[in-house]
N, C-alpha and C positions, 0 to 999 in steps of 0.2 A: 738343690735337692736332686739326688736322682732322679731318672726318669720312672724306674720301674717302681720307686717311691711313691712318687706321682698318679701313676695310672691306676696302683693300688689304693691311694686314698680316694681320685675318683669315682674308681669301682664302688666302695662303702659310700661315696655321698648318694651314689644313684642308686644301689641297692636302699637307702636311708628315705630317699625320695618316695621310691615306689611302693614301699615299708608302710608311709605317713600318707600316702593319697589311697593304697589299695584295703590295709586293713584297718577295720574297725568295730572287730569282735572282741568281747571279753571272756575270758576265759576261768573257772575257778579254781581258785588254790590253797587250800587249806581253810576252806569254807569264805574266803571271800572274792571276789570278782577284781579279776585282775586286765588290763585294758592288753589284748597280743600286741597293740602298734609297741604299743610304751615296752613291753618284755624282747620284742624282737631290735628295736631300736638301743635299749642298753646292750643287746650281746652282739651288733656291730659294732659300737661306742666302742666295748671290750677289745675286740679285733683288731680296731683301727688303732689302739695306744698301744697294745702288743706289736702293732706293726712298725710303729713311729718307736718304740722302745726296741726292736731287734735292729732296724736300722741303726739307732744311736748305739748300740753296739758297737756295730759291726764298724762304723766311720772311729770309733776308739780304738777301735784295735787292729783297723790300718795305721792309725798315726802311732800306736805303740810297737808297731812292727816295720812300719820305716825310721821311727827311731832307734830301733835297736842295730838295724842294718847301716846306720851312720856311723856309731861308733866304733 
């Protein structure tokens, strides 16, 4: 794995961390009480697969562009 892969997935574990120890208000949403940890934790969750899904990208389509440079 890359590095800057890396250091972006630990950034979301510790932002995830301090998510799950700091908040623990509810919030309402369409007349029912919604927990912020649990709302702010799935839209890192989100981040972090977009991040792991742009990387998978990107390693695609170096191997698709040194392949084409071979032939």
């Amino acid at each position: 794995m890359p590095r800057k892969l890396l250091v972006a997935l630990a950034v979301y574990v510790v932002l995830a961390v301090m998510a799950w120890f700091t908040l623990d208000t509810s919030i309402s949403v369409a007349g029912r009480d919604v927990p912020l940890r649990a709302v702010t934790l799935a839209i890192l969750g989100v981040f972090a697969v977009r991040t792991l899904l742009h990387a998978q990208r990107e390693r695609v389509e170096a191997g698709r562009d040194h392949g084409e440079h071979a032939g």
